[in-house]
N, C-alpha and C positions, 0 to 999 in steps of 0.2 A: 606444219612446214617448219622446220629448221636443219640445226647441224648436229653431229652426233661422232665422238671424236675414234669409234671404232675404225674405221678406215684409214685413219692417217696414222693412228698412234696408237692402236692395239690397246694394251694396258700399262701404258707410259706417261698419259697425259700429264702435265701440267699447270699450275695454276695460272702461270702469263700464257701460256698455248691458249688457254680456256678466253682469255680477256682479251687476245689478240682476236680472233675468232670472233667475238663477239662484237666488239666494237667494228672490226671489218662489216659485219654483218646488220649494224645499224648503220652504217654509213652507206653501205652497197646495196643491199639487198631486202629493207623493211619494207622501204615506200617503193613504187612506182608510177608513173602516169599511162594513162591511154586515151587519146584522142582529149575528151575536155570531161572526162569519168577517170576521176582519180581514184585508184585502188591502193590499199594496204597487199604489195608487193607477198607478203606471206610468212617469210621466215624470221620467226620469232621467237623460236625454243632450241638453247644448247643443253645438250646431255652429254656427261660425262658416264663414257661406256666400262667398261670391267676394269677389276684391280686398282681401284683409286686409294686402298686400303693396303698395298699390299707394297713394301717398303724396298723390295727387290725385284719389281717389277721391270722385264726385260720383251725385246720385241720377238717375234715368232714363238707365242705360245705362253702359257702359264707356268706360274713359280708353284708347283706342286710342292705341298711340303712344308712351306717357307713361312715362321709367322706372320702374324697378319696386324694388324693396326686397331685394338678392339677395346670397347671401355668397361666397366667392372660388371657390364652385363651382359658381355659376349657382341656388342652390335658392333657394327662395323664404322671406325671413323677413317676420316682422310690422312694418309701420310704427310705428315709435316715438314717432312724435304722437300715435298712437290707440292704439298697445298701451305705457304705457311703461314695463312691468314688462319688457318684454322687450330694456332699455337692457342693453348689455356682454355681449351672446353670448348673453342667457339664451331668446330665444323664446318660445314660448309657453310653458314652464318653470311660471315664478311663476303664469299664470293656473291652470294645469292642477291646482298643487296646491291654490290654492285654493277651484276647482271641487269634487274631490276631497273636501277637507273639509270640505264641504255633502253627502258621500255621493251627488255626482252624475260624470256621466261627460264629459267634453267632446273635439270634434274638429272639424274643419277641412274646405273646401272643394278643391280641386285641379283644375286642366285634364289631360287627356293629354296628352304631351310635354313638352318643355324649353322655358323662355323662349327669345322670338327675342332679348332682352339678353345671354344667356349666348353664345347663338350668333354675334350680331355681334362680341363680344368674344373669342368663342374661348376659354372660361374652361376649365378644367380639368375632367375628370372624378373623380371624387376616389376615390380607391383604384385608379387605371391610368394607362396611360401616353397613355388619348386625350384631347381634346379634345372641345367641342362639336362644332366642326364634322366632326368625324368618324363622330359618330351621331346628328346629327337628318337628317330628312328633311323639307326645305325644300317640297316639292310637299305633303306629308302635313297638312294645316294644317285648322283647324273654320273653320268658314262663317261664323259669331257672335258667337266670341270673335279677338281679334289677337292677343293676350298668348302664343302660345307655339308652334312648329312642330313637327310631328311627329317619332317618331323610328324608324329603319328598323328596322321589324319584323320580330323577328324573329334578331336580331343584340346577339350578347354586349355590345356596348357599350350597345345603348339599354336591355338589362336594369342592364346597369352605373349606367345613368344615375337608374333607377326607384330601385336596388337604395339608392344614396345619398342619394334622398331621401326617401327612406321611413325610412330609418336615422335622419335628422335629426329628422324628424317623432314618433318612436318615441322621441328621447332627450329630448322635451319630456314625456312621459309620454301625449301624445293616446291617445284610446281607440275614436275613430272615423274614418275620412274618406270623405269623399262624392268622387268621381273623376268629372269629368263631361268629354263628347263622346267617351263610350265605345260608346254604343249606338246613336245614328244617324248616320251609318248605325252597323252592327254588328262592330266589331274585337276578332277572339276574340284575337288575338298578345297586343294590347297590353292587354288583361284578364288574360290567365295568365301575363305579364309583371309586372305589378303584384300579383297574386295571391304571385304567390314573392317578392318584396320585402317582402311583408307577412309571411309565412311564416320568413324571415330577422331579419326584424326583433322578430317573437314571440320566436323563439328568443334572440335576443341580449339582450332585457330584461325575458323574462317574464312580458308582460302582453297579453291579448288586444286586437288592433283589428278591429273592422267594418268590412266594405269595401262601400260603396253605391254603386252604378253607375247614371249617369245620362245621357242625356235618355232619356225611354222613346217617342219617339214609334216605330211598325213594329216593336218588338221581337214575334219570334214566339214565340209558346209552344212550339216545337219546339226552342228554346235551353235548355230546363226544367232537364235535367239538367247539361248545361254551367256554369249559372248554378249549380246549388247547389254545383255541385266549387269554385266559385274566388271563393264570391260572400258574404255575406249577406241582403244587399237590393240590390235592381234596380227603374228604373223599368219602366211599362208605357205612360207619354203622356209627351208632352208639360207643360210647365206649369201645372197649374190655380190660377183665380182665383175670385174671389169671385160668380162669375156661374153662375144657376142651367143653362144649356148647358154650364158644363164639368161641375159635378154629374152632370145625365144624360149626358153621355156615356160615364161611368166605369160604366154601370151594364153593359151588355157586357161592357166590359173585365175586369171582376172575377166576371163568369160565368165569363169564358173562364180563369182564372187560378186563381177559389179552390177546386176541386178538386185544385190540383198543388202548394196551402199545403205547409207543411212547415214544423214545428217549427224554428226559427234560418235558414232558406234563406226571406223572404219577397218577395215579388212585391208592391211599393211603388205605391201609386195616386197618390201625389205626397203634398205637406205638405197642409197645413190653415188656408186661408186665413182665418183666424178670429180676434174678436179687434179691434185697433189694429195696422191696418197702412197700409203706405203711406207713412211718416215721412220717409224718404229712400229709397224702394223704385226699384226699376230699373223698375216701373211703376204708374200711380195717383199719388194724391196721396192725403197725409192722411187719416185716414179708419178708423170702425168697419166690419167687415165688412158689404159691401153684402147679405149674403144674409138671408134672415130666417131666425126664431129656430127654425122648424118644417124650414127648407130645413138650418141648421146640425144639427139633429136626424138627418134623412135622411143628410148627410154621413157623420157620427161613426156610423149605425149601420149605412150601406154596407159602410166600411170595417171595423167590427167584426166584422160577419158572415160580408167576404173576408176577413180577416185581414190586414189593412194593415199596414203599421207606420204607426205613427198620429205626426206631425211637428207641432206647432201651427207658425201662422208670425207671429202675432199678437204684438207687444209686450204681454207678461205683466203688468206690473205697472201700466198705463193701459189696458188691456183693459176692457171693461164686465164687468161683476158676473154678468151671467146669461152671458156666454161661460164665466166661469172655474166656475160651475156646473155649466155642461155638462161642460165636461175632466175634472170629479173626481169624476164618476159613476163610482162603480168597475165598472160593468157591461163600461166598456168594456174592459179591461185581462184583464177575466171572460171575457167572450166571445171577446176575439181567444187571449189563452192558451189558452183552456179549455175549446176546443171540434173538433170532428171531422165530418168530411161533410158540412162545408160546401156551398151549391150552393144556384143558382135553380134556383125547381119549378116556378111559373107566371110566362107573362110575355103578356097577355093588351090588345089594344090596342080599348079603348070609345070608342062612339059612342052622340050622342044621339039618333040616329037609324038601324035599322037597315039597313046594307049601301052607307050614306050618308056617301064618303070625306069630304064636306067639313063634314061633322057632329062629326069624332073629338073627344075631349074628352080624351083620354089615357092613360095605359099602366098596367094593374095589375100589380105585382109583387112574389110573395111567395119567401121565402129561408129555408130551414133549417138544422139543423144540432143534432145532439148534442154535448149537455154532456158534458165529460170533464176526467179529472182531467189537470193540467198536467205538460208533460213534464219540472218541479223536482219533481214528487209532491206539490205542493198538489191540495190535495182539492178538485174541483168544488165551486160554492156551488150545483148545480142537480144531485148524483147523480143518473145512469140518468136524467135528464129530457132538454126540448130545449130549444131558441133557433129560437124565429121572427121573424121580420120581416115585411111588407106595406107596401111603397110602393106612393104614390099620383103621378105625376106630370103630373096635368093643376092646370090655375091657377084651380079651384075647387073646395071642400070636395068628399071622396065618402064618402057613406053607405053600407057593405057592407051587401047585400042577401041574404044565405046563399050568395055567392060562393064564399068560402073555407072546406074544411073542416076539422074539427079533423085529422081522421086523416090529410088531405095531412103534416100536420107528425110526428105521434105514429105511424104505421102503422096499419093497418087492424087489427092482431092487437088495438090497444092502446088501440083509440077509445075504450072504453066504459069505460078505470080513471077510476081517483078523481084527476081531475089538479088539481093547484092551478098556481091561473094567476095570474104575475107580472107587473104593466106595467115594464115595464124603465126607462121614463123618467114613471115615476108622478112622483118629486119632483123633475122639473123645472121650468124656467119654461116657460109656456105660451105659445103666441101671442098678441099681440096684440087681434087680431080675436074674442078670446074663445069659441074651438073647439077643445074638447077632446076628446082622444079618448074616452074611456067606453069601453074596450075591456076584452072579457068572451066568455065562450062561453055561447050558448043551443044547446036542442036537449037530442035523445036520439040516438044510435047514429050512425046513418050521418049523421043529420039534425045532428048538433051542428057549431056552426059556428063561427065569430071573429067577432064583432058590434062596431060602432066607429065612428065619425067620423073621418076621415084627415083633415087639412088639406089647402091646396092645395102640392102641391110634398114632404107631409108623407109620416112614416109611424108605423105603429103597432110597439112591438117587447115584445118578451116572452118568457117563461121557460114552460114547461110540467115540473111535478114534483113 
């Protein structure tokens, strides 16, 4: 769980944005309470996303072309107009520790392969006797970005070339990096290339990095295992934005994914377009997140359900008041640690009229999952109980009509105990339009049901225990 500066500032960031952000983020959003089970609220890792290197760094898109900010062996350091803690060798160094001393984590953005700067210049590879031009592969190149050529997979040098910059990056003290034009298309070399560079560089300083692999658009779920050998987190799409189409489209995606969750190995639905974003963004302009406050709801409780890793990408400390409410619901932090068997149960597509396609009105769908104790041995805040969910994704209010049952969530053995039923986002802010859920169980036995007002785009979520 943290923040990650792609949404707000493209490849602009700078180094007070970065500490502003942070400190917001230890004041606001680290801890939270729930009832008299105090929880570590969640967000604790800032990344600084593309172009941190790159000295003409502007918003809507990259500086193709442009040199880059690299030291006498091609790696990539920080520009020192934007970063200039990092004046005289030191890199991201001074930020890292004073990250660190807010009790947070921070890490860095990367392409696969070597800059085409290193390579035109032929810079050295640092600890052998090759060069650039002896391990990139000039054809191997991302579609997207210019900033860097592939390198032959596969081949002790282009490990060599990983191996030194991962070393560099690791003597800044970084604790995370995101590696992207790994997975579309999908290069297992240059992932278990970069996996043992990581692996190397654990060893030599002691301290763990997450490795996030990205774009996710076509990744198959039959990579499952591969990914958790060499991975942390991976994507599964492409980009999402602040528009309720990429919303639903993750709703799939994260069926097909959050049965293969796993404890430290997660399956990434992208950031969280939330917030104050846009400021200098590689796309949009200026601008509160366009989605509303029931569709932001839906989001945070998708992904809590799949087990996301949950990224905001919103400027924290100009963010409006009711986004930074939502983030520090600690249900979310609850449910993605602390829960088991996960998985869509219904997904059921209405019409106002029956067997009438042009009538449809939108998609019911509800999501379970057993509470369980965390795998640090924090105790559930919901023992032996569950987590359900019920979105709504049509673009007017739906009133469940004894649709849903209780024992779809609880089991049929277990319909009829004494469940106390929790709204998960009772103390949030509400929509707008003044439609609230009112979600509750009526009935007896087979008949007890989930009763409720969904908003439009909305959903209802809750603890059973």
């Amino acid at each position: 769980m943290g923040w990650n500066s792609w949404d707000s500032y493209g490849t602009t960031i700078t180094e007070q944005e970065v500490l502003d952000n942070a400190r917001f983020m230890a004041e606001h959003l680290k801890d939270a309470g729930w009832d008299t089970l105090v929880i570590d609220a969640g967000w604790d890792t800032l990344v600084i996303d593309a172009g941190w290197f790159d000295p003409n760094a502007h918003a809507h898109g990259y500086s193709d072309g442009t040199p880059l900010c690299i030291d006498a062996y091609g790696r990539q350091i920080p520009d020192e107009q934007r970063f200039p803690s990092a004046a005289d060798g030191k890199g991201f160094g001074p930020l890292a520790d004073a990250v660190h001393r807010l009790g947070l984590k921070l890490g860095v953005h990367v392409m696969r392969g070597i800059p085409r700067q290193a390579v035109h210049e032929n810079l050295p590879v640092k600890g052998t006797a090759l060069h650039a031009q002896d391990v990139a592969d000039t054809e191997h190149t991302c579609a997207w970005n210019h900033d860097n050529y592939g390198l032959k997979r596969g081949d002790a040098g282009a490990q060599a070339w990983y191996d030194a910059q991962v070393d560099l990056l690791a003597s800044w003290g970084l604790d995370f990096l995101k590696v992207d034009d790994m997975q579309t298309p999908f290069f297992p070399e240059e992932i278990e290339a970069y996996h043992h560079a990581i692996e190397r560089a654990e060893a030599a300083y002691g301290r763990p990095i997450t490795l996030s692999l990205s774009p996710g658009g076509w990744v198959a779920s039959t990579h499952v295992d591969f990914l958790r050998g060499v991975s942390q987190m991976w994507r599964i799409s492409d980009d999402l934005w602040d528009r309720w189409e990429d919303i639903y489209q993750q709703f799939p995606r994260l069926a097909r994914w959050a049965p293969m969750q796993r404890t430290g190995h997660w399956a990434d639905a992208d950031m969280l377009p939330l917030g104050h974003i846009g400021l200098r963004a590689e796309r949009g302009d200026d601008r509160q997140s366009k989605l509303t406050c029931d569709e932001q709801k839906t989001l945070l409780t998708l992904w809590s359900m799949g087990r996301s890793p949950l990224m905001v990408g919103g400027d924290l400390p100009t963010s409006n008041a009711d986004t930074i409410v939502l983030l520090a619901n600690p249900a979310l932090r609850e449910v993605t640690a602390g829960s088991s068997g996960n998985r869509e149960i219904v997904r059921e597509r209405l019409f106002a009229e029956w067997n009438v396609e042009e009538s449809f009105i939108g998609e019911l769908i509800a999501w379970t999952a057993k509470a369980s104790d965390w795998a640090d041995g924090t105790t559930s805040a919901h023992a032996r109980g569950h987590y359900g969910a019920i979105f709504w994704t049509g673009s007017e209010p739906y009133e469940l009509k004894g649709n849903i049952q209780l024992q779809s969530f609880v089991g049929i053995d277990q319909r009829n105990a004494d469940w106390t039923f929790t709204d998960l986002w009772a103390d949030a802010p509400q929509s707008p339009d003044g439609i609230r859920s009112d979600v509750r169980i009526e009935g007896e036995g087979e008949d007890r049901v989930i009763r409720g007002t969904i908003p439009a785009h909305g959903c209802l979520w809750f603890a059973l225990d």
